[in-house]
N, C-alpha and C positions, 0 to 999 in steps of 0.2 A: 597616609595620604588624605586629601579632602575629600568631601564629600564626593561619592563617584556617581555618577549615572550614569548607565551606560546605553550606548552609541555605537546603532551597528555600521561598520565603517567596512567598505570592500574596495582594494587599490586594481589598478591594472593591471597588475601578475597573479592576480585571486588572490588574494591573502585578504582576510576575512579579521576584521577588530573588534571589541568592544569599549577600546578605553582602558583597560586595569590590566599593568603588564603581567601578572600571573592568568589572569584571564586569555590573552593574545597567547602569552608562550605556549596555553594548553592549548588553543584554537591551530596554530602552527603544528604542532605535534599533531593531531587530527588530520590537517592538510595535508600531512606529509605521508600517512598511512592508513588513509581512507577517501572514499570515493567524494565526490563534490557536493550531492545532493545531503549524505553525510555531516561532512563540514558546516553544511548554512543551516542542517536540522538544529547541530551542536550547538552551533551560535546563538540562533533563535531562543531554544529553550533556555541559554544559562542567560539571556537578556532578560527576558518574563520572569526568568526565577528572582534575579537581584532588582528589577525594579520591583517586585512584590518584597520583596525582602527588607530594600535598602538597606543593606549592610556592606562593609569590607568582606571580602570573601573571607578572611582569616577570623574573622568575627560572627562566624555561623554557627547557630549552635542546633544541636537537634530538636528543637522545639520552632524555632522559626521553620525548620523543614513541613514537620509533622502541622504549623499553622499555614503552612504555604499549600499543602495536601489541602486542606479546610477550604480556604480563599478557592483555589481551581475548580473543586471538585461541586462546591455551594452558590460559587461566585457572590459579588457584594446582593446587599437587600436591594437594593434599589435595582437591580437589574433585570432589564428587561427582554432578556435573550433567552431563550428557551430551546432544550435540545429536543430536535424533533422525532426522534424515539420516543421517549417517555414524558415528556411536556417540562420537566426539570429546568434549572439553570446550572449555570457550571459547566465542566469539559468533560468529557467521557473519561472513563475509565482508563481505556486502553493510551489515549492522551497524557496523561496524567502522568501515567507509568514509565512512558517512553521519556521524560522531562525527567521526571527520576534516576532513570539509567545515565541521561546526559549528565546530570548533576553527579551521581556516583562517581563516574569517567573522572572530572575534573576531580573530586577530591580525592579519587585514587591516585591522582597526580601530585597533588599536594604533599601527600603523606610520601608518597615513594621520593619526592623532594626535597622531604623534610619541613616542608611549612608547615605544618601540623601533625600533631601528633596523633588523633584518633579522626574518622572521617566522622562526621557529625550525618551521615547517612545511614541510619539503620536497616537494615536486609529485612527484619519482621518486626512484629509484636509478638513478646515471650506469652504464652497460654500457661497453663497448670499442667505439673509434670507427671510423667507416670512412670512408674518402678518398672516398668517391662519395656516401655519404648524410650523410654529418657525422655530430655526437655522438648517438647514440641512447640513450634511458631507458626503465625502466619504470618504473608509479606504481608506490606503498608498496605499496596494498593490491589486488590483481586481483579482483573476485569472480570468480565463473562463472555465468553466466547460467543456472537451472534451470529446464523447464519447470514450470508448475504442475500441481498435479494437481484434475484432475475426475472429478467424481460419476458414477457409473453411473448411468441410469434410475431405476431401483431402488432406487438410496439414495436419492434424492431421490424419491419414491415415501413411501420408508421414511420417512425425515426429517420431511416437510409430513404425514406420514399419526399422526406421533408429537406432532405440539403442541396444546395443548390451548385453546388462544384463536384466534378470529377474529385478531384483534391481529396477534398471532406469526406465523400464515399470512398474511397481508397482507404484512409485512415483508420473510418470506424470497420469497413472492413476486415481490416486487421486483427480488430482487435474482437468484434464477433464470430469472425469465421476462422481467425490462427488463434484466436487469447492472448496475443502479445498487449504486454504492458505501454502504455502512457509513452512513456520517456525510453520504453524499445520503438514506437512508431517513428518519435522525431529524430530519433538517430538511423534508422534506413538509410545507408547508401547504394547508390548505384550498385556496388561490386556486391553487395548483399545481396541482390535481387537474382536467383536462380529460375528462369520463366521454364526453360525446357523441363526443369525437374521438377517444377511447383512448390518450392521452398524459398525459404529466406532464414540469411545468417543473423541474426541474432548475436552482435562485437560487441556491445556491453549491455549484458543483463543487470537484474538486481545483486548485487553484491561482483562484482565484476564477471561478472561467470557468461561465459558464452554456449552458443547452441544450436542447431538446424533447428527449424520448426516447419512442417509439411502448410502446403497454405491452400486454398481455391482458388483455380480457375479464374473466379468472378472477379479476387484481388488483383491478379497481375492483369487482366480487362480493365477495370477500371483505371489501375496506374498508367496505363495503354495511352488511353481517352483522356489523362492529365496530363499528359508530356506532349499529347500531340496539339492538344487545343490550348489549353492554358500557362500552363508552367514558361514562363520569362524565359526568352534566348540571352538577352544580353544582361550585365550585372548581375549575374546571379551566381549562388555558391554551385560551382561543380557538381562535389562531394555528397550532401546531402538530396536525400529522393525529395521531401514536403518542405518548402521555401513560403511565404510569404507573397501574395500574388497582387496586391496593391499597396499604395502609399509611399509613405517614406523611407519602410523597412524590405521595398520590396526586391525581393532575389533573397532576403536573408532566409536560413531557417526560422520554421516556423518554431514558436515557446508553447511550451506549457500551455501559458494563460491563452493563446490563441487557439490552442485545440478543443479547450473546456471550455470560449466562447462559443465556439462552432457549435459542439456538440449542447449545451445551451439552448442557442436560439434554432436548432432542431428540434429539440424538446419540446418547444414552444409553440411552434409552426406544428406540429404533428400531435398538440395535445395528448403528451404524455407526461404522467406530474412526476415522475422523476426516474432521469437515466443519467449515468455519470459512465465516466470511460471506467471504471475498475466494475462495474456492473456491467457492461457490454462484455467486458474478457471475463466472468464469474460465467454469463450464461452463454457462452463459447464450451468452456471446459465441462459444463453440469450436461449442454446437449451433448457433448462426447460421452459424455457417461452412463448418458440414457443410452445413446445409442449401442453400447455392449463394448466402446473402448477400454480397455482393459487399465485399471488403476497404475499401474506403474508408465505405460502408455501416457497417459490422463498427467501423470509425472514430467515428463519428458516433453511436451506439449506446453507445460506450464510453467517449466522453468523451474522448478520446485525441487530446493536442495534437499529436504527431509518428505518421505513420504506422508507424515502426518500431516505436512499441509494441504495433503492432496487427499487425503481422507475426509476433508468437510463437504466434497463433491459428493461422495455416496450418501450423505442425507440432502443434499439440496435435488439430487435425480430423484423424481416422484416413484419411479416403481421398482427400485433397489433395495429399499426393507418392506415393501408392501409383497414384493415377490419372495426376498428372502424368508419371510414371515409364512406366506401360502407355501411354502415346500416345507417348513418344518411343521407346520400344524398339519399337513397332508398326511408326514409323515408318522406323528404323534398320532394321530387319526385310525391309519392302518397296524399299529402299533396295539391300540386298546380295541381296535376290533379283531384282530388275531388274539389278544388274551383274553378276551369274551366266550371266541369259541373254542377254546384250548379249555376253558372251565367248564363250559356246556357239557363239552363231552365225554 
């Protein structure tokens, strides 16, 4: 075909395009067996990957990959974007990697198709071998696993003390005092809401999975104090709890981008240099953790299908290895002073 550029194109039934019908047919297959946020990840990254590319997809070879790792990771010279971790340009790691799985996906599509015969996606870099372990690798791309960061008291004090809608506080609510995610807030509906029992159902999680999450007092208050004052009687969706409360869009649920305004220009107003909604639910689960909630608990609370991801809470809890550490040196301690005097005598 000619030259392709691709065009992210999305019709009224969701179906999601780029332009190049091996591209679409994998986008459709994605569609058809994964969640939506999924789908427009997919999209996203095989766009950025073939405009970096400019190639036919059947025209890829593993060296445009491994130059495309280069391009992301370096970004052009002239660039003047700088990641605010480490002052660098380029995308992070974990970014990087995730674009790579998207890419894998389609060329495992490919081959199982028959368009190609080898994925032009390599899994590592070969290292030098050894007669006891055999051939060892690493993958392309390593991240580093960082902790995340949480709120002081204070800023979230600051924060909830700076929004100016029941709405707004309801939300981040949620997600300080239950840890529910982003994209669990906006989908609350009414039948979610259990007030007698202080929970809420949790109908799609991350990766479809559902779940009770016990919640505060404070949040079904404040939802309280949004439905009676604010929240639109007429034109408004039933179904969902957090709608849209002015404009053009008003009655509709609320998006994404309007929750991360919010939360935003509360930042702002309450002179905190940075809170994002995945850092409100990180220092949700980490003060459960202090508080002596029990790690699989701390699990369950967080929606977290492997406990390992629930394990990065016991180093962000300040006195979880600081006490683990004081009872074995205690113990070590009474240990060389019982063989002290076991020698003495």
């Amino acid at each position: 075909m000619d030259r392709w550029s691709p065009c992210f194109i999305e019709d009224s039934s969701g179906a999601v395009e780029l332009g190049h019908p091996l591209v679409d047919a994998y986008l459709e297959l994605v569609r058809a067996r994964a969640r939506r946020n999924t789908l427009l990840a997919t999209a996203y990254d095989l766009k950025v990957f073939f405009e970096v590319v400019a190639k036919d997809p059947l025209e890829v070879t593993t060296a445009d990959v491994l130059a495309f790792v280069r391009a992301q990771r370096h970004g052009p010279g002239s660039s003047k974007v700088v990641r605010l971790r480490d002052g660098s340009s380029g995308l992070e790691l974990s970014t990087i990697q995730r674009r790579l799985s998207s890419l894998s996906g389609f060329y495992g599509y490919l081959t199982a198709i028959g368009q190609v015969a080898v994925s032009p996606i390599v899994r590592g870099v070969s290292t030098r071998r050894s007669r006891t372990r055999g051939a060892r690798g690493v993958p392309i791309v390593r991240p580093v696993r960082q902790l995340p960061r949480v709120l002081e008291p204070g800023e979230v004090i600051a924060v909830l003390g700076a929004l100016r809608r029941w709405r707004d506080r309801a939300m981040l609510e949620a997600m300080v005092l239950g840890g529910l995610r982003r994209s669990e807030v906006l989908g609350l509906r009414f039948e979610d809401l259990r007030v007698g029992e202080r929970r809420v159902f949790v109908a799609d999680g991350k990766g479809g999975h559902q779940r009770w999450v016990p919640m505060s007092p404070r949040f079904f208050a404040s939802v309280g104090e949004y439905l009676t004052q604010e929240r639109p009687t007429e034109g408004v969706d039933d179904h969902v709890v957090f709608v849209v409360l002015k404009g053009p869009h008003r009655g509709r649920p609320l998006t994404p981008k309007g929750l991360e305004e919010i939360v935003r220009g509360a930042r702002q107003r309450a002179g905190v240099t940075h809170v994002t909604c995945h850092e409100l639910r990180h220092t949700c689960l980490t003060r459960l953790r202090e508080a002596g909630m029990a790690l699989e608990a701390v699990q369950a609370q967080a929606g977290h299908r492997s406990i390992e991801s629930t394990r990065i809470y016991l180093h962000l809890a300040n006195d979880w290895l600081a006490g683990e550490y004081r009872k074995a040196s205690e113990a070590i301690d009474a240990q060389v002073l019982l063989d002290s005097g076991t020698s003495a005598s």
